[in-house]
C-alpha positions, 0 to 999 in steps of 0.5 A: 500500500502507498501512502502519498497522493503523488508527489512527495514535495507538497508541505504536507506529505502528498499530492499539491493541489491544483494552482487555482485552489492554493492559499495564500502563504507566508515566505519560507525563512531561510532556516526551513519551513514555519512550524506547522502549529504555532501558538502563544500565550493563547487564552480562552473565556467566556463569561464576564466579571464573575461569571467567567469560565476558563476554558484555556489559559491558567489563573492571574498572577498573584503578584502581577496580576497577568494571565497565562496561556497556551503555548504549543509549537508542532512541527513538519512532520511530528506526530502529537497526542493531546490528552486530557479528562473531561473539562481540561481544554483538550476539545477548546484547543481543537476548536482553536487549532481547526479554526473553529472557534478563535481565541480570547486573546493570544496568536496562532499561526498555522503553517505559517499564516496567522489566522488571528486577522482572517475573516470567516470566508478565509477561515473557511478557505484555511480549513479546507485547504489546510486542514483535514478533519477525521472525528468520531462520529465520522460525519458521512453524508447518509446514502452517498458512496464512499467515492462522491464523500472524499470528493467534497473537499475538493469540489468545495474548493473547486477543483475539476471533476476529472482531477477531483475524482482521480484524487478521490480514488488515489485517497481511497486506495491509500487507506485500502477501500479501493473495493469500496468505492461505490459503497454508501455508509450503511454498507460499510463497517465502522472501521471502514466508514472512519478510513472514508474520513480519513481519506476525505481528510486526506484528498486535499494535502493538508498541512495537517491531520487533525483528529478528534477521538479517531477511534472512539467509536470503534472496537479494538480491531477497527481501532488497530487498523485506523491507528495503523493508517494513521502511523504509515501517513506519518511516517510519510511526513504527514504531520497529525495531531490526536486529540484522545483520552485512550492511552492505547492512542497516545502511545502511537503518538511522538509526542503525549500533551496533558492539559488539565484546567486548560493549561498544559501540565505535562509534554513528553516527547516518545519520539523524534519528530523526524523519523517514524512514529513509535509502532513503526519505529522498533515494532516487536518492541511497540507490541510487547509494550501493548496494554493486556487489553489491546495486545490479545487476539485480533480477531475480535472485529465487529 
């Protein structure tokens, strides 16, 4: 199985897209590309006076009265878990880092461009061509073939039928549905419908992978499978990002961010961020390390 959609020169790993649906970018610096995430001092509220609600950021300072924010830089190529309970931020910050929702105060800049001054037509324009979303509910279009749903990043951003398809086909036989392609949701498994996801994610090139519990919704098997996608198209040079509570999903990671009560309280780096991820990296050593739950029989697919 070949994990690219073409050539390998485009920032996030596959295929570039076509000139007309190109964003506009910041210059690379003369030492390497811009970060593929970077925030600082990022701060979330709501409420006011009383009332208000942390959901990133930590209290003021007792002596200074200043507030604290997130700051977090991902990398070409890094393969990062953000983990937390319920309540910690971990969902606030995806909203944030998929242009969903914007901060109260702080910056982001996402593959070099700064989202904090673009207007809601932009931010949907960066979300298409910058970002791939995978999430656990897999938000497929009821009673539409797995073929048409990965060609709606594209046709949104009006690539030609003839090249949106070829793309669409390329994604699918990435993620191992080329014998899929003509089937509606309702005929797929779960683990199957979430590799469609994952290859709609993947259709445009984005600079990055961001998904929100990938596998909540799967059993143990399926779950091995998505995860193994996810491992090869890094290893690629895909960078992704997981937002997840399960371990079992954070240890495919290269990198494990805790939040707790909105701020970052722990960063562990389990591999370079160049390089393969952990599984591909020493795989007997990876599997011998598996929880007892996971690490059983696989044949348990529902």
């Amino acid at each position: 199985m070949r994990f690219g959609l073409g050539g390998g020169a485009h920032r996030g790993g596959g295929a570039a897209p076509p000139a007309e649906t190109e964003t506009e970018t910041e210059a690379e610096s003369p030492w390497g590309p811009p970060p593929v995430i970077e925030v600082r001092s990022l701060r979330k509220t709501y409420g006011s006076g009383d009332a208000t609600v942390r959901a990133l950021g930590g209290p003021p300072d007792e002596l200074t009265g200043e507030e604290s924010g997130v700051d977090l830089v991902v990398e070409q190529g890094d393969m990062v878990a953000v983990m937390g309970s319920s309540g910690s931020g971990k969902s606030t910050l995806m909203n944030i880092l998929g242009c969903l929702d914007v901060p109260t105060s702080g910056r982001y800049l996402l593959d070099g461009i700064d989202v904090g001054g673009l207007d809601e037509h932009q931010l949907s324009l960066v979300r298409n061509r910058k970002i791939g979303f995978v999430f656990q509910s897999f938000n497929l279009v009821p009673r539409t073939p797995a073929l048409a749903q990965v060609e709606l990043p594209l046709a949104y951003a009006g690539v030609k039928t003839s090249e949106r398809r070829r793309r669409a086909m390329a994604a699918l036989e990435l993620v191992g549905l080329a014998d899929r392609m003509d089937h509606r949701p309702n005929e797929l498994s779960g683990g199957q419908q979430q590799r469609v996801a994952v290859a709609r994610a993947l259709v445009t090139a984005p600079a990055m992978l961001l998904a929100d519990e990938p596998t909540g919704n799967l059993d143990s098997h399926s779950t091995e499978e998505v995860l193994s996608i996810v491992d090869r198209l890094n290893a690629s040079g895909r960078t992704v990002v997981l937002i997840t509570h399960e371990d079992e999903v954070a240890r495919h990671a290269k990198r494990v961010v805790r939040l707790v009560d909105g701020q970052i309280v722990a960063d562990v780096r389990q591999a370079p961020a160049e390089g393969p991820p952990p599984a591909l990296r020493d795989a007997a050593l990876f599997a011998s390390s598996a929880p007892q739950a996971i690490a059983g029989p696989a044949g348990g697919s529902r």
